[in-house]
N, C-alpha and C positions, 0 to 999 in steps of 0.2 A: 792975028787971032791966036797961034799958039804960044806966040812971045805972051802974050795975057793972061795965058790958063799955067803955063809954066811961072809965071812971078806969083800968081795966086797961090797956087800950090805950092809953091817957097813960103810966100809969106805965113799959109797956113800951120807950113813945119817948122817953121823958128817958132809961131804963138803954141803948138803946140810943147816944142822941146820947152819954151819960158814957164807954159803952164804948168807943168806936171813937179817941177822941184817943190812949187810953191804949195801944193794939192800936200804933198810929202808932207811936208813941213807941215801944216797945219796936222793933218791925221796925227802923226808926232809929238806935237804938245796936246793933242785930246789925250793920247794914251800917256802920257807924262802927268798929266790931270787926275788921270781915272786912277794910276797907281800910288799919287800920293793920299789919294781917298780912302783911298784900300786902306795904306798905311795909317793914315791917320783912323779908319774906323778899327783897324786891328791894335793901337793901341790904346782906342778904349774899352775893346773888350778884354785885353790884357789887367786894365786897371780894374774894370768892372768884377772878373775873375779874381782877381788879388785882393778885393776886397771884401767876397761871397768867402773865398778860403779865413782869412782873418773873421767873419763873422761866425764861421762854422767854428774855428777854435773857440771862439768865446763862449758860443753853445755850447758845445763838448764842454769847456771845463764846468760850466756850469753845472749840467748834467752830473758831470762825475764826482762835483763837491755836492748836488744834490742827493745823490746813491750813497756817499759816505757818508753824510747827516740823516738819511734814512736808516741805514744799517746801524749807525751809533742807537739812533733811538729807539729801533726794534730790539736790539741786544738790553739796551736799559730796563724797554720793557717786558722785558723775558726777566730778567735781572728781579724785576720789583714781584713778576708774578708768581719765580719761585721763593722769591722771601714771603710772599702772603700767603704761598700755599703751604711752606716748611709753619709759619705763624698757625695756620688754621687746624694743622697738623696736629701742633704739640699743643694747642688748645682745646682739642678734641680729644687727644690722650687724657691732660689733665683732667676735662670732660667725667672720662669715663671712670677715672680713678677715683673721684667723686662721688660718682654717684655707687659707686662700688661700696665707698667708707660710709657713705649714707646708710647702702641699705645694709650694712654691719651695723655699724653703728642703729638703725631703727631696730633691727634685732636684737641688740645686747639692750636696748632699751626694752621692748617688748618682754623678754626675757627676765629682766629686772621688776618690772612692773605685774611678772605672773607670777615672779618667785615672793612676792611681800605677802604674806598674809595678809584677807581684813581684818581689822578689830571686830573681835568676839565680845559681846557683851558679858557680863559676868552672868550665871545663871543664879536663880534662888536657890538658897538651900532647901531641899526636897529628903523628907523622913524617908528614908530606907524602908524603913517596919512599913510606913504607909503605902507609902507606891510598893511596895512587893517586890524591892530588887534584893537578892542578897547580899548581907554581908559582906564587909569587907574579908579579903581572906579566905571566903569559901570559894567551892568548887562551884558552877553552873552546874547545873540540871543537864542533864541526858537529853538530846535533841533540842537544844537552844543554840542558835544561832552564833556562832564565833562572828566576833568583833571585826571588824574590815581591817588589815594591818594599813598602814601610812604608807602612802606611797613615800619612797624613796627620797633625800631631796637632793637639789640640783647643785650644783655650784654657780657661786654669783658671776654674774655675767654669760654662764651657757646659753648659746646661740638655740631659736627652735631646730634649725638647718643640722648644728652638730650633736644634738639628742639624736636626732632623730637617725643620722648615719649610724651612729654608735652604734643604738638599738638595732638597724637594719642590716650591719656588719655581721652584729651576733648571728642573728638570723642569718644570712648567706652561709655563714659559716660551720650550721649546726647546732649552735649554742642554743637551745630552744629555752630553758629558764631563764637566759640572761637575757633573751631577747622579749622575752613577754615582761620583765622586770622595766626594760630599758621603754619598750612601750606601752607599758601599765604607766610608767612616770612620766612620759613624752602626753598624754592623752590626758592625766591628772594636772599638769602644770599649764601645758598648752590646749587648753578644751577647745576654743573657737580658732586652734590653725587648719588651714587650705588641707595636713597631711594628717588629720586626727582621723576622717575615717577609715583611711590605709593605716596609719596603723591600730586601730581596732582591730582590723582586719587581719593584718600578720599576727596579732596577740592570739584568735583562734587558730589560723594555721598552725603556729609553733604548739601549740597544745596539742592539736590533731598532731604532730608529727609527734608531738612523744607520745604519744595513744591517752591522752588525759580528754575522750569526746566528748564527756558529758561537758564536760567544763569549756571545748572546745564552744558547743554550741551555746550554752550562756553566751561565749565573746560574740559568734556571730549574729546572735538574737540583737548584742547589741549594736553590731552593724545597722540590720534591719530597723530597728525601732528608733536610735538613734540619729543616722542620717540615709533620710528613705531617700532622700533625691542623688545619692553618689550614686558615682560609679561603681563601689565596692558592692553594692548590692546584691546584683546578680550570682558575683562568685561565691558573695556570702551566702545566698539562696544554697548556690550547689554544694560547695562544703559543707554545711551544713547536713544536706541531703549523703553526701557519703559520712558523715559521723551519725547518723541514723541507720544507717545501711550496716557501720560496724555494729552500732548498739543493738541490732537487730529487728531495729524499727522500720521495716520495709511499706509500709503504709503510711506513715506519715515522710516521707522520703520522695517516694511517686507523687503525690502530690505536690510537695513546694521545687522538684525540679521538673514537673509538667511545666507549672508557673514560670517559672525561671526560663523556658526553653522558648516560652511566647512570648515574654517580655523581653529578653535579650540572649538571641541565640548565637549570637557571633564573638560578643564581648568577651575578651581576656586579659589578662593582667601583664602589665608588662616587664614582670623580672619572676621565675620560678626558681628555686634551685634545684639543681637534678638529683631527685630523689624519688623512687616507686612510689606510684601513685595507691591510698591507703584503702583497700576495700575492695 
């Protein structure tokens, strides 16, 4: 009986010493297996990688020759926008130089077209002795009306714009005959301009400042009757009212700058020259 369980027991230690090399060996080529997997999956993601790098360069360049045909064609069109704009520029100078010589040019036309005389028709000859004028030669009568002088005339091509400085020069100046001259002719040549009832208007001032009132107020009457809708109105009212005040007409004075203060109490002129005010 124990010679049986001793051979058994032998025979168990040799199948096991046989078994276990072979156990080895097999686990051995599993892990032999599993490492060329590896290797084999690690070199396709090495390819896979190498070929994600090489598509990213070709994006990139793309990209980057896209930003520099961007950039070219932004710079073109800056390029084109300031040539349109330099264009629109110096067309809008020209523009304005135009209409600059226009509006010269419609003025020295205006100006030429107020300087022609109309045709005067011939009058009839008219008997002296009949109509009751006198004689050639003689003196007029005591208290008969002196003949209106001519206004002044202009030179061909005088702008209304440089009459009118001239005369309004005089004026700033002090020149009060030259300046009632300059706008007696400015008012006689140019009756329907924008500036005829201003200067009417300096025509009584420049009178009032040389103390000629009566004659002052003739000019400003003619303000008033003239052109009731300006602006000059009003001042003309009140000048007026102080060339009455000199002449010692205090009653008719009160009255037309009562008027004057309810119709336009704030209105002033916008150039004086500085000179004591007369009365």
């Amino acid at each position: 009986m124990k010679r049986s369980s001793v051979f058994l027991l032998t025979l168990a230690f040799v199948a096991l010493l046989t078994a276990t090399p072979r156990a080895v060996d097999r686990e051995h080529r599993q892990i032999m297996a599993d490492i060329r997997m590896l290797q084999e999956q690690t070199q396709q993601l090495q390819l896979t990688l190498g070929t994600l790098a090489e598509t990213l360069k070709v994006v990139t360049a793309k990209l980057d020759e896209q930003a520099v045909t961007s950039r070219k064609a932004f710079a073109d069109q800056k390029l084109l926008v300031d040539h349109v704009s330099d264009g629109v520029r110096v067309l809008r100078e020209k523009l304005d130089d135009s209409n600059v010589r226009l509006a010269s040019l419609g003025q020295e036309l205006e100006a030429l077209r107020m300087t022609i005389p109309p045709p005067v028709p011939p009058a009839p000859a008219v008997d002296q002795a009949a109509a009751g004028a006198p004689p050639a030669g003689s003196t007029p009568p005591a208290g008969a009306p002196a003949p209106a002088a001519p206004a002044a005339p202009t030179q061909p091509g005088t702008t209304p714009q440089r009459l009118y400085d001239e005369a309004f020069g005089d004026y700033t100046a002090g020149r009060w005959a030259l300046a009632v001259t300059g706008f007696d002719t400015y008012i006689k040549t140019f009756p329907r301009s924008d500036l005829a009832d201003d200067a009417q208007f300096y025509v009584g001032a420049a009178l009032q400042f040389e103390g000629k009132y009566q004659e002052a107020v003739l000019a400003f009457d003619k303000v008033i009757v003239n052109y009731p809708g300006s602006n000059s109105v009003p001042q003309a009212l009140y000048k007026r009212g102080a060339c009455y005040e000199s002449l010692q007409q205090l009653d008719r004075r009160s009255s037309r700058t009562r008027w004057c203060s309810r119709t336009s109490p704030t209105r002033t002129r916008r150039f004086w020259p500085s000179r004591p005010s007369i009365g």
